[in-house]
Backbone bond lengths (Angstrom), bond angles and torsions (degrees), N, CA, C in turn:
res aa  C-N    CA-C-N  psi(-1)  N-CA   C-N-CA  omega(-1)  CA-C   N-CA-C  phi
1 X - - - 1.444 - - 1.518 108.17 -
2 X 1.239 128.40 121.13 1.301 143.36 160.27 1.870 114.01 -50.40
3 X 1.199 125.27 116.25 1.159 117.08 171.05 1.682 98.26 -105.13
4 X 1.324 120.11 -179.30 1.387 136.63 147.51 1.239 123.30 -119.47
5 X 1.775 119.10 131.18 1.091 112.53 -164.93 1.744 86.69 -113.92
6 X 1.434 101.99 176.50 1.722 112.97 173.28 1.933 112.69 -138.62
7 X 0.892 108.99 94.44 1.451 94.68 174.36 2.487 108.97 -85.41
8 X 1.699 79.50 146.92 1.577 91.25 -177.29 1.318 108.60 -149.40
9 X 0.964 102.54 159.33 1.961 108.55 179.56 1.376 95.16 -95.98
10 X 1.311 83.04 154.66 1.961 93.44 172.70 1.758 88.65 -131.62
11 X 1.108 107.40 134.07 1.566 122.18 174.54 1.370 111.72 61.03
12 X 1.424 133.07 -120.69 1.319 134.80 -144.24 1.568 92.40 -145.53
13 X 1.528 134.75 -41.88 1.236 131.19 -171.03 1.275 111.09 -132.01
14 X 1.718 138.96 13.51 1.694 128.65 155.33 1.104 105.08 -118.66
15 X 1.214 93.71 -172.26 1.668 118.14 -179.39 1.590 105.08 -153.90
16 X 1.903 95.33 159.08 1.353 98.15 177.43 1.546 102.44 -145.72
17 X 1.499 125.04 -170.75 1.557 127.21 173.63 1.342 100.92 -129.88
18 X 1.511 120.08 163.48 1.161 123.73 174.04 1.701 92.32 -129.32
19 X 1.638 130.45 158.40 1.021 125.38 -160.55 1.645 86.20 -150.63
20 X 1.362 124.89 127.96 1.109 103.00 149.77 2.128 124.95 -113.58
21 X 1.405 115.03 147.86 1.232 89.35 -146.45 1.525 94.46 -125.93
22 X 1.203 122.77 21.81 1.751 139.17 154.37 1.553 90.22 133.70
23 X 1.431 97.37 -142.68 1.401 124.80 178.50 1.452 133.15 -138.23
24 X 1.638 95.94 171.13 1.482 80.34 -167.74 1.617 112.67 -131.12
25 X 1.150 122.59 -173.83 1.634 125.85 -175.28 1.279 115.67 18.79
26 X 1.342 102.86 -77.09 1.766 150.05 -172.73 1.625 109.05 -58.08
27 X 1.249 116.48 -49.16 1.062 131.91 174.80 1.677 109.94 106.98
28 X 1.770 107.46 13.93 1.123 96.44 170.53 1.318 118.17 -90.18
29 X 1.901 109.47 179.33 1.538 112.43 175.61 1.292 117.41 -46.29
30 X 1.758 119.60 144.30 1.403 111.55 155.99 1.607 112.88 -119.62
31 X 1.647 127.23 123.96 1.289 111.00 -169.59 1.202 115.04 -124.69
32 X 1.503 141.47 134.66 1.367 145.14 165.33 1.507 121.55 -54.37
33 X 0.934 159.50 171.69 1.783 140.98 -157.45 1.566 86.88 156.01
34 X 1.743 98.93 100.56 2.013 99.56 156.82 1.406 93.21 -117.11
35 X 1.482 124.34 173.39 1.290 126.69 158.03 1.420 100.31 -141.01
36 X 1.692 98.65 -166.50 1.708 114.02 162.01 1.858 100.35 78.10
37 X 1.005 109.67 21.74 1.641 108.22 130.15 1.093 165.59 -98.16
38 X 1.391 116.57 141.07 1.857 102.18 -137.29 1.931 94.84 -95.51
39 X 0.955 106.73 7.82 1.419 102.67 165.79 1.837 121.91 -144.45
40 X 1.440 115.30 139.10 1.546 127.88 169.14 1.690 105.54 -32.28
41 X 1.110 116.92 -56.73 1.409 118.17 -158.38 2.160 92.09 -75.09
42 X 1.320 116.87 -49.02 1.669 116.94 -172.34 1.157 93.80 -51.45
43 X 1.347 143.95 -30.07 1.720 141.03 -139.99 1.583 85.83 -97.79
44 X 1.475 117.13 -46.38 1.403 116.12 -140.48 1.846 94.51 -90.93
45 X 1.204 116.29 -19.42 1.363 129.55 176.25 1.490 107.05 -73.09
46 X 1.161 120.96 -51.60 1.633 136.02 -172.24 1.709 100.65 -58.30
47 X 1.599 95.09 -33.04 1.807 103.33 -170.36 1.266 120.75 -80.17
48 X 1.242 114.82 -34.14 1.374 145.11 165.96 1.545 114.60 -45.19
49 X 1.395 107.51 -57.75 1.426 118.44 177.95 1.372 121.05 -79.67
50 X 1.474 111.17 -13.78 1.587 121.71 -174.82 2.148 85.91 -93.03
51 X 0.550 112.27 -75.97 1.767 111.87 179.47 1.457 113.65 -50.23
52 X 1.154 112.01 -11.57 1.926 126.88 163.52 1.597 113.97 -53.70
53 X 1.697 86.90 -64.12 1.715 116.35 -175.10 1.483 104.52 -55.20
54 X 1.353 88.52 -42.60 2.124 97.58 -139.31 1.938 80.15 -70.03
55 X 1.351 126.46 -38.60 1.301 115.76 156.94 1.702 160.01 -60.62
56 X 1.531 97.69 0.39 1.223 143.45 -137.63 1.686 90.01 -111.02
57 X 1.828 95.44 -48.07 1.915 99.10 -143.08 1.120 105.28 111.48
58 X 1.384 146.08 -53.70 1.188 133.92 -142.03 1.278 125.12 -121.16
């Protein structure tokens, strides 16, 4: 399964990802959301491995 992730800054010094990871019951969105990293590349690594799993099973 293909997810889409989004990386964005929040303020002046973190970062976070947005993940979306299908749906549910209802048929609405379901989305993954970490933040509070102080760097582009930590965010995009963290995202990587969360869309790894979410393909994985696990």
């Amino acid at each position: 399964m293909g997810q889409i992730g989004k990386l964005k800054r929040r303020g002046q010094t973190t970062w976070f990802y947005r993940v979306d990871v299908g749906r549910n019951a209802l048929g609405k969105s379901v989305q993954k959301m970490k933040g509070s990293f102080p760097t582009r590349h930590e965010a995009e690594r963290a995202m990587r491995e969360l869309m790894r799993d979410l393909d994985n099973g696990t």
